[in-house]
Each structure stands twice: as structure tokens, then as C-alpha cells.
NULOLO-44973 format. One record per residue (C-alpha): x, y, z. Coordinates in nm, 4 decimals. Example, Ala and Ser with C-alpha at 12.3 -4.5 7.8 and 13.67 -1.06 7.14 Angstrom:
residues 2
x=1.2300 | y=-0.4500 | z=0.7800
x=1.3670 | y=-0.1060 | z=0.7140
END
This chain:
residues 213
x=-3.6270 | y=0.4751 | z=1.7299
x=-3.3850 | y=0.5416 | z=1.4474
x=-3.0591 | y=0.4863 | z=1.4884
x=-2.9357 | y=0.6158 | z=1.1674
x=-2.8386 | y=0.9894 | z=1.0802
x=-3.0839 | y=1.2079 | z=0.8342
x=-2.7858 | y=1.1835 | z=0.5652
x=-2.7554 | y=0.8294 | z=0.5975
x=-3.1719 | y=0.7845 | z=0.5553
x=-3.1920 | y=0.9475 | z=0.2593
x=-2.8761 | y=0.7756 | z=0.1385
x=-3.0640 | y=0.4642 | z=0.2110
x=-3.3852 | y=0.5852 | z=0.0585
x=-3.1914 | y=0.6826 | z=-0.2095
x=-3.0293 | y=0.3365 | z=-0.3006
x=-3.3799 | y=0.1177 | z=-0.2627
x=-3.5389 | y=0.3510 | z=-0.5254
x=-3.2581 | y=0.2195 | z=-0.7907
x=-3.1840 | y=-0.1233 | z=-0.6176
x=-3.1561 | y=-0.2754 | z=-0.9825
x=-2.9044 | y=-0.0142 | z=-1.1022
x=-2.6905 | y=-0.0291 | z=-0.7945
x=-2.7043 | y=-0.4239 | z=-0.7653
x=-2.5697 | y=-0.4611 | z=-1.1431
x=-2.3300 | y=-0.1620 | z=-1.0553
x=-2.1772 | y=-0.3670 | z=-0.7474
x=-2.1917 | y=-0.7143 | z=-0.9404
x=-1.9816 | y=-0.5258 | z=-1.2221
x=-1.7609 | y=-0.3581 | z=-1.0144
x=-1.7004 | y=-0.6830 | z=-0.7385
x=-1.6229 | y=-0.9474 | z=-1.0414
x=-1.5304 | y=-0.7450 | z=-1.3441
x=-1.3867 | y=-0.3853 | z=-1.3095
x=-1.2089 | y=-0.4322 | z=-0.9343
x=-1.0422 | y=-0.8077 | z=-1.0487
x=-0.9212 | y=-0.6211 | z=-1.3841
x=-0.7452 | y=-0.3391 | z=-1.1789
x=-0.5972 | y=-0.5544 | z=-0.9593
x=-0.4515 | y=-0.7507 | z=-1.2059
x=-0.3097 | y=-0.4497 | z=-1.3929
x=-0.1443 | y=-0.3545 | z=-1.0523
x=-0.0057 | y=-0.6805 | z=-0.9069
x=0.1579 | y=-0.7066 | z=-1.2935
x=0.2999 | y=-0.3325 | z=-1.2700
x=0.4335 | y=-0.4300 | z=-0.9202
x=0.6095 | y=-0.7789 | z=-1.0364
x=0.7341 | y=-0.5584 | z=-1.3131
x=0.9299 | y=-0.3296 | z=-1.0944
x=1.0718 | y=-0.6426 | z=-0.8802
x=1.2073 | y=-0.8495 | z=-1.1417
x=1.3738 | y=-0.5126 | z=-1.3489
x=1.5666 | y=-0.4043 | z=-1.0622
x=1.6220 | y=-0.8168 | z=-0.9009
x=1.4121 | y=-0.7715 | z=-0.5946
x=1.2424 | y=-1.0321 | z=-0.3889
x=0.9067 | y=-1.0722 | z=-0.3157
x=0.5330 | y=-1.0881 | z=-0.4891
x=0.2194 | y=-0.9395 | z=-0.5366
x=-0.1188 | y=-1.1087 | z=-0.5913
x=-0.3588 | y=-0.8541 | z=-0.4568
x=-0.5840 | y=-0.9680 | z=-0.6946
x=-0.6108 | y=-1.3255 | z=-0.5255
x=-0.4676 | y=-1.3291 | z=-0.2212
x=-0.4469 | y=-0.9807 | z=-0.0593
x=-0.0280 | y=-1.0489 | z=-0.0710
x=0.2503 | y=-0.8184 | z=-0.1857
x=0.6004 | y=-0.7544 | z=-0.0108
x=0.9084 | y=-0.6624 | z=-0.1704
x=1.2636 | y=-0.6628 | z=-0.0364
x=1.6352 | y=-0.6172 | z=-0.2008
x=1.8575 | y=-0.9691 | z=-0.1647
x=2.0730 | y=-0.7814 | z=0.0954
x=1.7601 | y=-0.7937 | z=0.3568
x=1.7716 | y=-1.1747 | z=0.3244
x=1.9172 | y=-1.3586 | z=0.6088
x=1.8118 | y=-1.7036 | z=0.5520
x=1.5598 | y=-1.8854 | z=0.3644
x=1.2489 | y=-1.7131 | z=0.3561
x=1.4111 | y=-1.5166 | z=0.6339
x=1.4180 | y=-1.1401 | z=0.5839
x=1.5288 | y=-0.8978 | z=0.8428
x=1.2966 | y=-0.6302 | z=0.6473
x=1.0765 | y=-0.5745 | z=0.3532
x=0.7801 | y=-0.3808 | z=0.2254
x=0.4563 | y=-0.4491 | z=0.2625
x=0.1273 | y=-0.3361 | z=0.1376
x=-0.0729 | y=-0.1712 | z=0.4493
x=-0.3787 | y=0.0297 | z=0.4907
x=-0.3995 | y=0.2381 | z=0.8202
x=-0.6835 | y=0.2255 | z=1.0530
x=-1.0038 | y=0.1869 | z=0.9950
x=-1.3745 | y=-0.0343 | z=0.9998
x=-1.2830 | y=-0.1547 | z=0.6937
x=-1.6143 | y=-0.1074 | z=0.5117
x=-1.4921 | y=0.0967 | z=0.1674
x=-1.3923 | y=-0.1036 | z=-0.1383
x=-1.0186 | y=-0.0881 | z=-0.0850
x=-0.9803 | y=0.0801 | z=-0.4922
x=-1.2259 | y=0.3808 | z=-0.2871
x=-0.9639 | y=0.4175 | z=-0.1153
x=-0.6604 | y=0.4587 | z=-0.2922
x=-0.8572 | y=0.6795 | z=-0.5238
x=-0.9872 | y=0.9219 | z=-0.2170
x=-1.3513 | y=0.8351 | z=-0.2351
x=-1.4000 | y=0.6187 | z=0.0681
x=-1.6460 | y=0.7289 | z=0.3268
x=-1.3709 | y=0.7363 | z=0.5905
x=-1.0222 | y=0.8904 | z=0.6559
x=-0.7919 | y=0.5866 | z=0.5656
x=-0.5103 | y=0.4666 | z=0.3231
x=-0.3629 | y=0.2381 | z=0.1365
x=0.0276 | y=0.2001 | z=0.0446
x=0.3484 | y=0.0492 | z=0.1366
x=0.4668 | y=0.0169 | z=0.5125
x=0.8416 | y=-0.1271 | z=0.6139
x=0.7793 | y=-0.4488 | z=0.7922
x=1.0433 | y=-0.5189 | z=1.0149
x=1.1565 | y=-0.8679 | z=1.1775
x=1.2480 | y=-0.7426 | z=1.5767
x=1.4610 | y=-1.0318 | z=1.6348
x=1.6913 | y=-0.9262 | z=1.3777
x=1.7808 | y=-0.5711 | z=1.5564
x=1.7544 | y=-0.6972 | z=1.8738
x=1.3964 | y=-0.6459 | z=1.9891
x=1.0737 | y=-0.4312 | z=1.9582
x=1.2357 | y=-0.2330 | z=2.1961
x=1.5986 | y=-0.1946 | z=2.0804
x=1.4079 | y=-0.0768 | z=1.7556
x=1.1327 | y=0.2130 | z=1.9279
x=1.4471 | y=0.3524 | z=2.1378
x=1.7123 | y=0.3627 | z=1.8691
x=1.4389 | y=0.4753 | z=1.5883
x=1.3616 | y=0.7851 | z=1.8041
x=1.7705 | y=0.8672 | z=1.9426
x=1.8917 | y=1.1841 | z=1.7286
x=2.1965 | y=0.9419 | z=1.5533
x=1.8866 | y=0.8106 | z=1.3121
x=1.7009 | y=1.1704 | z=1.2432
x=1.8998 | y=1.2596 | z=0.9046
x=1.8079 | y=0.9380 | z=0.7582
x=1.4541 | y=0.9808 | z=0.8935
x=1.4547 | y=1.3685 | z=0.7795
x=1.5070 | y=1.2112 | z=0.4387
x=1.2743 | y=0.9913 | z=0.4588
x=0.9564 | y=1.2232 | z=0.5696
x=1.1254 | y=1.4116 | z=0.2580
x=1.0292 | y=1.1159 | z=0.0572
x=0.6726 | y=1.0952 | z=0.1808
x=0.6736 | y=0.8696 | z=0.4197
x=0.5177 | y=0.9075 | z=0.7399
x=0.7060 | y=0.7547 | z=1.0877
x=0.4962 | y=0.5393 | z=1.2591
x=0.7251 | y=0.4582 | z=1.5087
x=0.9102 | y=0.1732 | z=1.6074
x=1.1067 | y=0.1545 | z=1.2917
x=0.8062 | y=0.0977 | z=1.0711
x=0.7707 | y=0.3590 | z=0.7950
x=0.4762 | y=0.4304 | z=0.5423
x=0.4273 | y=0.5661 | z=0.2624
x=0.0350 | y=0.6392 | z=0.0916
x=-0.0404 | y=0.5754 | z=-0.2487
x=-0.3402 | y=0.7870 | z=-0.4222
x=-0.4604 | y=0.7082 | z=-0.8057
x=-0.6529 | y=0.9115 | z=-1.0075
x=-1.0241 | y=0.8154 | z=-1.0489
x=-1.0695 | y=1.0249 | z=-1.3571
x=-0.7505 | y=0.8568 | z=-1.5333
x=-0.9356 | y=0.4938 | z=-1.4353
x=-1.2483 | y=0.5657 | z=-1.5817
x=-1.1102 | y=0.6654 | z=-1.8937
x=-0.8879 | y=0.3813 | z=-1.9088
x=-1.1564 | y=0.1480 | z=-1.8199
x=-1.3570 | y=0.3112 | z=-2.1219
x=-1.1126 | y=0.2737 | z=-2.3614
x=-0.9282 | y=-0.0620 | z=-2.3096
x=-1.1667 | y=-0.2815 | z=-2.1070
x=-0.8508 | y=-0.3245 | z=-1.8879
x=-0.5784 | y=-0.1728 | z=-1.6880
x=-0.2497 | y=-0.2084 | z=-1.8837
x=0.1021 | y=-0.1415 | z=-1.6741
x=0.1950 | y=0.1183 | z=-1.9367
x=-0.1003 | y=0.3425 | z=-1.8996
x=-0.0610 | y=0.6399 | z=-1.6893
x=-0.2410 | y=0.5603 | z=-1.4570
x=-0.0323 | y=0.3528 | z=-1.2936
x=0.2447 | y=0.6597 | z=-1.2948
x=0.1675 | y=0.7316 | z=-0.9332
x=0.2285 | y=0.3430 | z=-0.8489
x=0.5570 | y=0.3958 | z=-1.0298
x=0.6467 | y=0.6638 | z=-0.8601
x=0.5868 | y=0.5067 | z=-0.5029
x=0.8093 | y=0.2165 | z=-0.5650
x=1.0649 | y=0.4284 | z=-0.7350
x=1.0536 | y=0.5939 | z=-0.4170
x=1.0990 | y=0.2852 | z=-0.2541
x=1.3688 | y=0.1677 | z=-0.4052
x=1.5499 | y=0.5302 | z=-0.3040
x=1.4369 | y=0.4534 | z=0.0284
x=1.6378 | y=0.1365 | z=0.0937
x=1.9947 | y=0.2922 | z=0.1378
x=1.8166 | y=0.5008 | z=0.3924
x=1.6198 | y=0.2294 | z=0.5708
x=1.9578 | y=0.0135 | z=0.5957
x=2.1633 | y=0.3402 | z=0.7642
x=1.8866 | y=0.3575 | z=1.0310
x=1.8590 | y=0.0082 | z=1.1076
x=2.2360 | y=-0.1728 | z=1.0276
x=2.3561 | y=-0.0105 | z=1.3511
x=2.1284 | y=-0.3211 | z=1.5478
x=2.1519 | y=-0.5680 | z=1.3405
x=2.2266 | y=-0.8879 | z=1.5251
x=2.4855 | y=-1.1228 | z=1.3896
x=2.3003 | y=-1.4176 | z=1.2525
END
């Protein structure tokens, strides 16, 4: 009994006949190509933090880690009543995560920055969901669906990033690496630009809980 689609036989069929190619393909891509991009994109991130004196990190590369946050969400020592994260929405999990910001994974998923927020700084999960929805908040959140981001409720916001693939192969062929001034990092740019215009907005929906610390 087969328990796999006609699509997915012939896929399989497919990849046996040229298990060399697509072994040396993988092993290239897993510890050489992915690891280079990564690199190029954690340094274009830490670029935009320390130009406009953020706080936070990214190490995708190593460590699957990347927030950012201005000083004014700070409200202790590595306390933070907010900050952006790096978030990828639902899914099995079973694409190469540079699939999907580049729209080739096999399923309908993506990668990009999501607010994080810390409940017990606005008074609860709860305080947040009813206040986030109430109509005093919908100009700010009008802007921000303006800005791409999509409402996920309870205060959390996201926003998808998408490279393009052609733009990384031809980088790829011509440098070897991923440097932060090529274009194709523009879209990255743009996204954290966008983040950064975000903020003011993000801090007139949310100031109106903030608990005194």
C-alpha cells in the first residue's frame, strides 16, 4: 500500500536517479551557500541596529537569534516591555528556512519580523487582546496594515520578508558571498526601515497600558 501521492513518487524516483548530484547539492548548500547568506544577513541586520542606537542582536547564522528594540522599550536590565523578533508563521517546518523567504518552499509559510510583547508590562494577555481590538487603537493599527504588517492579534504584529532568488544566485556567482551592500539585501532594508517607522506607532497603541514599573 502506498502511502505517498503520484507527484511525490516520481519526485522520489526522480531524486534516487541523481542521488550523487543532489547529495553534493545539499552538502553545498547546508555548509557553504546557506552559512554565507546568513552571515551576510545577521551583518546587514547589526548594521541597521548600531546606525540608528538600537538594542538587540542577530546571529541567525549560529544561533537562530535576532530581536531588536529602541532604548525607550527598556525597563530594566535585560527587561524590555517590547521588541522585534524574527518569526516564521505556521507550519511542519520541513523547507530550508532561505526556501522560504525566497517563495520556493513546498508549503504556504513565512519568514519576517513579529512584535514580541512582555504581558506583564501592559497589564496582562488579556488587557492587551481587549484594548488591541477597542476602536481608540484602529488609526495606529490602520497605519500599520498600511505598512505591511499583518495583526495577529493580541498586540503582536508581523510583518513578511521575501528576497529575490534570481538576485542571490547572481550574487552568489559573482562574489562567493553575500555582501550587506548588494541589492539583494534592499528588501531586508526596507523591512527594518519599516520597522523603525513602525515604533512611534507600536508605542501609541500600547503606552495607554503600560504599568508603572
Amino acid at each position: 500500500m502506498s502511502y505517498y501521492n503520484e507527484e511525490e513518487r516520481k519526485a522520489g524516483a526522480m531524486l534516487l536517479s541523481q542521488l550523487s548530484m543532489f547529495n553534493q547539492a545539499a552538502v553545498v548548500f547546508e555548509t557553504v551557500v546557506a552559512p554565507a547568506f546568513w552571515k551576510g544577513f545577521d551583518q546587514c541586520v547589526t548594521q541597521f541596529i548600531q546606525s540608528n542606537a538600537f538594542l538587540g542582536k542577530s546571529d541567525i547564522e549560529a544561533k537562530d537569534v535576532l530581536w531588536i528594540a529602541p532604548a525607550s522599550w527598556c525597563i530594566g536590565e535585560d527587561h524590555y516591555k517590547c521588541w522585534f523578533e524574527n518569526h516564521q508563521t505556521p507550519c511542519k517546518e520541513n523547507d530550508y528556512l532561505l526556501a522560504v523567504l525566497t517563495r520556493c518552499a513546498t508549503e504556504k509559510t513565512a519568514f519576517g519580523f513579529r512584535l514580541a510583547i512582555n504581558g506583564s508590562a501592559y497589564g496582562g494577555v488579556r488587557n492587551l487582546k481587549n484594548y488591541a481590538q477597542e476602536e481608540r487603537s484602529r488609526a495606529a493599527r490602520d497605519k500599520l496594515a498600511a505598512f505591511g504588517f499583518e495583526d495577529q492579534g493580541k498586540g503582536n504584529f508581523f510583518i513578511p520578508l521575501f528576497l529575490n532568488i534570481a538576485q542571490l544566485s547572481e550574487c552568489w556567482l559573482e562574489y562567493g558571498a553575500f555582501p550587506v551592500e548588494h541589492p539583494v539585501f534592499e528588501p531586508l532594508n526596507t523591512v527594518l526601515e519599516t520597522l523603525r517607522s513602525a515604533m512611534p506607532l507600536i508605542d501609541e497603541i500600547l503606552c495607554p497600558l503600560e504599568v508603572p514599573q
